[in-house]
C-alpha positions as CSV (number, residue, x, y, z in Angstrom):
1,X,-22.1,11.5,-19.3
2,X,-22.4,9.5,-15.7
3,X,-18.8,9.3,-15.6
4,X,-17.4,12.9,-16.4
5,X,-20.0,14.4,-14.1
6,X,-18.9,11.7,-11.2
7,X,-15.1,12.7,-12.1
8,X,-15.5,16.5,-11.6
9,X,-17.7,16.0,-8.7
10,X,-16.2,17.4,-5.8
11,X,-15.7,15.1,-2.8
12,X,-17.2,12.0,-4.2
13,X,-15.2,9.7,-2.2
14,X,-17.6,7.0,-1.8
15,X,-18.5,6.5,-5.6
16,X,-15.2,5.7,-6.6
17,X,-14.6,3.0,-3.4
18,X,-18.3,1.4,-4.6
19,X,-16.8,1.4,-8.9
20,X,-13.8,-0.6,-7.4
21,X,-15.6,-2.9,-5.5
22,X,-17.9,-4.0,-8.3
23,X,-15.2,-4.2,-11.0
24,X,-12.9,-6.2,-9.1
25,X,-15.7,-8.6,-8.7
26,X,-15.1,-10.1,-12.4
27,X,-12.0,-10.3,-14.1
28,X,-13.9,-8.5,-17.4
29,X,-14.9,-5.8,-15.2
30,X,-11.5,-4.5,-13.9
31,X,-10.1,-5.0,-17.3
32,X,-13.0,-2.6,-18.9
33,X,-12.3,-0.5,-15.7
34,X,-8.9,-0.2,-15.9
35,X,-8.9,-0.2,-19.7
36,X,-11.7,2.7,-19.8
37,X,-10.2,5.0,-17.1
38,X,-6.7,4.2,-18.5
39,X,-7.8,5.5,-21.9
40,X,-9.1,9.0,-20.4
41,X,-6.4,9.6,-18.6
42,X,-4.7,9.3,-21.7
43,X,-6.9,11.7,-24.1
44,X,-5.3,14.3,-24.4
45,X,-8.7,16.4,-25.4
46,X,-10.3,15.5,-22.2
47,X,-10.5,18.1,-19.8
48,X,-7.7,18.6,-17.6
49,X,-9.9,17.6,-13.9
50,X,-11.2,14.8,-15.4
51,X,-7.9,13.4,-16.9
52,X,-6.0,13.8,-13.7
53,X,-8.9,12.0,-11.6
54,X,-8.9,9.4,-14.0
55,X,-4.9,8.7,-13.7
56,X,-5.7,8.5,-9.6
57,X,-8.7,6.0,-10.0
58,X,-6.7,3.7,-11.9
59,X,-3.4,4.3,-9.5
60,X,-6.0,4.0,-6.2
61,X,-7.2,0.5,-7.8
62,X,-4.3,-1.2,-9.2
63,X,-3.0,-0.3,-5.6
64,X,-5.6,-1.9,-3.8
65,X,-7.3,-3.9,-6.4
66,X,-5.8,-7.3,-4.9
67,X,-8.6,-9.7,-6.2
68,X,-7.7,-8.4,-9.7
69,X,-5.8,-10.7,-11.7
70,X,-2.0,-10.0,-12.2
71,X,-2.3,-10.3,-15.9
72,X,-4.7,-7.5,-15.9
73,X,-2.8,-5.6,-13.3
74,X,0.6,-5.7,-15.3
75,X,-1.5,-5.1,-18.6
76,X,-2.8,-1.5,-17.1
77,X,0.9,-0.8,-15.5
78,X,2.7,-1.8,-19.2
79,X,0.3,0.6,-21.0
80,X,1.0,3.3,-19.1
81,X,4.6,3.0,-18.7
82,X,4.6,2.7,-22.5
83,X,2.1,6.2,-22.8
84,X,4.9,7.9,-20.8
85,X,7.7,6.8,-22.3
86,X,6.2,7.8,-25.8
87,X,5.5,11.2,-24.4
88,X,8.6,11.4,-23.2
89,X,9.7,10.5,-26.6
90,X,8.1,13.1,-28.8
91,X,7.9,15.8,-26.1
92,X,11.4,15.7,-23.6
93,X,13.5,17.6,-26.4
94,X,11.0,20.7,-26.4
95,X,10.9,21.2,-22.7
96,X,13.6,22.7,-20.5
97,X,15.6,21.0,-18.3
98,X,14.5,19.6,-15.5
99,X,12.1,22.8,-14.9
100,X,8.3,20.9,-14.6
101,X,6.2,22.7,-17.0
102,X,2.4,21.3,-15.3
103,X,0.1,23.1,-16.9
104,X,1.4,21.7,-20.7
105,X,2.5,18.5,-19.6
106,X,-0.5,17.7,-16.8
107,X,-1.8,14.1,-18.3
108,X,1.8,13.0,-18.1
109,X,2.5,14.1,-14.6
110,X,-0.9,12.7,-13.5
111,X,-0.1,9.1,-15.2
112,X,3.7,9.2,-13.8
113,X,2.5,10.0,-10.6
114,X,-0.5,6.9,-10.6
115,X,2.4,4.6,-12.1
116,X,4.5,5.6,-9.0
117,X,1.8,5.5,-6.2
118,X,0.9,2.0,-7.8
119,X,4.3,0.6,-7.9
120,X,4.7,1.5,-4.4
121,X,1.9,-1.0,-3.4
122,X,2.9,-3.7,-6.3
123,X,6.7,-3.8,-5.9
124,X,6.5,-6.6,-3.6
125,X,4.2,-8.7,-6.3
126,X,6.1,-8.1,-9.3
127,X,9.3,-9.8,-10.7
128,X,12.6,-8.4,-11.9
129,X,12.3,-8.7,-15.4
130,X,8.1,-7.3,-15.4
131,X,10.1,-4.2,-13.6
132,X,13.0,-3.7,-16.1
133,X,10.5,-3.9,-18.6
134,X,8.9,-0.5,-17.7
135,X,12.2,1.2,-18.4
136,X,11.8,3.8,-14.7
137,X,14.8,4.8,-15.3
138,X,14.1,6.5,-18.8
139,X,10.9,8.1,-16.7
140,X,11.9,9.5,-13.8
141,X,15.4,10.9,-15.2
142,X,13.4,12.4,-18.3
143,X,13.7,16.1,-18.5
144,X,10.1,16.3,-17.7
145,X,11.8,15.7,-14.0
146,X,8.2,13.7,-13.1
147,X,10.0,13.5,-9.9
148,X,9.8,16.6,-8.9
149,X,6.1,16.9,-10.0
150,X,4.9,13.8,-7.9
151,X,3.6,14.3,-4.2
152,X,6.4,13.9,-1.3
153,X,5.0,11.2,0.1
154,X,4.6,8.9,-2.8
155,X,8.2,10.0,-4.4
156,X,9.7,9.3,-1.1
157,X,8.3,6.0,-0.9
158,X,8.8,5.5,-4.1
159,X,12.3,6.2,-4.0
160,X,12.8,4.3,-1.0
161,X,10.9,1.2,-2.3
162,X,12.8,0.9,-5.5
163,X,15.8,1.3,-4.1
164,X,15.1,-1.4,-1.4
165,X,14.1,-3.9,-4.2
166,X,16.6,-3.2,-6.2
167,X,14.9,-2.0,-9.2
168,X,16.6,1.5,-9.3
169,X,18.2,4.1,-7.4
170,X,16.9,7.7,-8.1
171,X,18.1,9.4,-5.0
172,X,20.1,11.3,-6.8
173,X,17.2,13.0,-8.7
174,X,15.3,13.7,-5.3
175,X,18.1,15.6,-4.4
176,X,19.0,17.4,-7.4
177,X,15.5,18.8,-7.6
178,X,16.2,19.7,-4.2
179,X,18.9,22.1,-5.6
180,X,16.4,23.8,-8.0
């Protein structure tokens, strides 16, 4: 109950900075964090606030979460990547090209947009092979177009990051959307 009350709470900025500072104390405790806020983002029966909150949490403490392990940290960004390129899997073919359909696909654009924002703070920390792994390509040149979805600031830099680490150029996307 604490925590879907605390999720739909309007400006409760200072809860969620106090929840980060405590589970990053322990290993266990940003694991069950990460793990339990992961797992609502995920549900796809949760309400839609509370899901979306959930996906920033976890994308606001694997950003700045830098006393939690890397294990843990590339654990939480695996799982997701894998939860959206399943979605993409069973639900790409049924919507239209390239045309964001938010209301329907909300979890998923919350989730792509935490895995972006998060990789913008991790790229630096995070090998070749951990990146390839995650398969951004397949995501962000999905028709669900999470791209276009994703706030300006953190596609831009997101964009700009993984093209200046090598890990993939999506330019192209940016400005295709541009078009639409």
């Amino acid at each position: 109950m604490g925590r879907s009350f605390l999720l739909t709470t309007h400006r409760c900025k200072h809860v969620q900075f106090l929840w980060f500072y405590f589970a990053s104390q322990r290993e266990a405790s940003a694991k069950e964090f990460l793990d339990t806020f992961t797992s609502i983002a995920f549900d796809p029966h949760k309400p839609k606030p509370v899901q979306i909150t959930s996906a920033a949490y976890v994308g606001s403490f694997l950003a700045r979460g830098l006393a939690i392990p890397t294990r843990v940290v590339q654990a939480s960004i695996v799982a997701i990547s894998e939860y959206l390129l399943d979605y993409i899997r069973v639900h790409a073919h049924h919507q239209e090209r390239f045309s964001p359909d938010v209301h329907r696909h909300v979890g998923f654009y919350a989730l792509s947009q935490t895995l972006l924002y998060a990789l913008c703070f991790l790229f630096p920390y995070l090998d070749e092979d951990f990146l390839v792994r995650l398969e951004l390509d397949q995501i962000v040149r999905s028709s669900l177009n999470p791209l276009m979805v994703t706030l300006p600031t953190v596609r831009d830099e997101f964009v700009r990051l993984s093209e200046y680490f090598g890990v993939l150029n999506c330019a192209d996307v940016v400005h295709r959307n541009r078009r639409l």
